[in-house]
C-alpha positions as CSV (number, residue, x, y, z in Angstrom):
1,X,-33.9,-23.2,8.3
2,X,-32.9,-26.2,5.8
3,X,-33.8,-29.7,4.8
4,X,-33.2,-32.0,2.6
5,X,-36.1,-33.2,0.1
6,X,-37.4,-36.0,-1.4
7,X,-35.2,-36.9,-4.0
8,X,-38.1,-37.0,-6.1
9,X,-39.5,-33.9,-5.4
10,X,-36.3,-31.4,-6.0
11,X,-34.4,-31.9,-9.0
12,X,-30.5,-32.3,-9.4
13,X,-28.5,-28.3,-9.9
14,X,-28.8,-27.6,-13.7
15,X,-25.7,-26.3,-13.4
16,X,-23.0,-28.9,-11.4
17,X,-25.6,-32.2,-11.0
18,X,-25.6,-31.3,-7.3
19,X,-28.0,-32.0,-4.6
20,X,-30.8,-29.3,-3.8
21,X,-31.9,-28.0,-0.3
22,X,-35.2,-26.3,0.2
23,X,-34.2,-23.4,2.5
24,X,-37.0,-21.2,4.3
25,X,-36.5,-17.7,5.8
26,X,-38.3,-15.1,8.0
27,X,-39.4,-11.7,5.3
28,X,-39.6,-9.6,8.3
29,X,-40.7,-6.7,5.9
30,X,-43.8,-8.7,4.5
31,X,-44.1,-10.8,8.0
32,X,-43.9,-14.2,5.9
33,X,-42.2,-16.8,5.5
34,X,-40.2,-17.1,2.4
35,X,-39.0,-20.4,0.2
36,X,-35.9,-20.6,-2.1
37,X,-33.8,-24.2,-3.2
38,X,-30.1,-23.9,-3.2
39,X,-27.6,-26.1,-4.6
40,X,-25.6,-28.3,-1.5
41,X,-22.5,-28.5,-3.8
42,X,-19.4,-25.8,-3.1
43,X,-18.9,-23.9,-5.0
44,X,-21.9,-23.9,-7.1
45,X,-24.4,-22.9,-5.0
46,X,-26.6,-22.4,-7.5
47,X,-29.9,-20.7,-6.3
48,X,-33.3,-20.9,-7.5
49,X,-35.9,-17.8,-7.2
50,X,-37.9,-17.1,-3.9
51,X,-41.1,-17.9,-3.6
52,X,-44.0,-17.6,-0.8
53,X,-44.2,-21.9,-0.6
54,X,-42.4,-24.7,-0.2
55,X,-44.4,-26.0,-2.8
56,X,-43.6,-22.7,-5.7
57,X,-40.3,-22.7,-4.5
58,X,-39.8,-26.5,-5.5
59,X,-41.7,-26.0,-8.7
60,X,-39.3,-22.9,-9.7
61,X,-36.6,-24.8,-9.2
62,X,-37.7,-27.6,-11.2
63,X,-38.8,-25.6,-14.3
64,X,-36.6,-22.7,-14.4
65,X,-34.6,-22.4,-18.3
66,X,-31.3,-22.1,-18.9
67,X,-30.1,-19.8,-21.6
68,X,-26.8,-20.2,-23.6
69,X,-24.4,-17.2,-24.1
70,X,-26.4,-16.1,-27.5
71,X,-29.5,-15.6,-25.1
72,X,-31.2,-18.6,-26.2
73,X,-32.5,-21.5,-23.9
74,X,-30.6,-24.2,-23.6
75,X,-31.5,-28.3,-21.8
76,X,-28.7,-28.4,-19.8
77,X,-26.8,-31.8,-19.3
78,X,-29.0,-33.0,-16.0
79,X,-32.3,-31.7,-17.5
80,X,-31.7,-33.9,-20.2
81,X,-30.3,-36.8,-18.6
82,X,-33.8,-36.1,-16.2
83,X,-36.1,-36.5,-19.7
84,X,-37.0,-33.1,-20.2
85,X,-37.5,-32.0,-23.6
């Protein structure tokens, strides 16, 4: 299943500036249902971690760091342009 949210509530890719889906899934292992927000633009398709909510999915996706080749984090271009310090 997939929807587009808020644009206030998921934040642009960190990686391209593209537009994130929240995308939910069946975990027929645990019998739950599963949360994840993927990047819309091809090819990036960046992908955030999976979480058990919409809600920690969203949030995972909105915090997650960046780290340059050296290992150390980075503010990429759109996390900038979005105020974060």
């Amino acid at each position: 299943m997939e929807r587009q949210m808020n644009a206030d509530a998921v934040r642009r890719c960190p990686f391209c500036g593209g537009n994130g889906l929240i995308y939910s899934f069946d975990n027929i292992r645990d019998k739950r249902l599963e949360w994840f927000v993927q990047c819309y633009a091809i090819p990036c398709s960046g992908r955030g971690p999976i979480r058990v909510s919409e809600e920690e999915a969203i949030a995972a996706w909105n915090t997650r760091q960046l780290y340059g080749e050296d290992g150390i984090p980075v503010i990429s271009k759109v996390a900038a342009e979005d105020g974060i310090r």
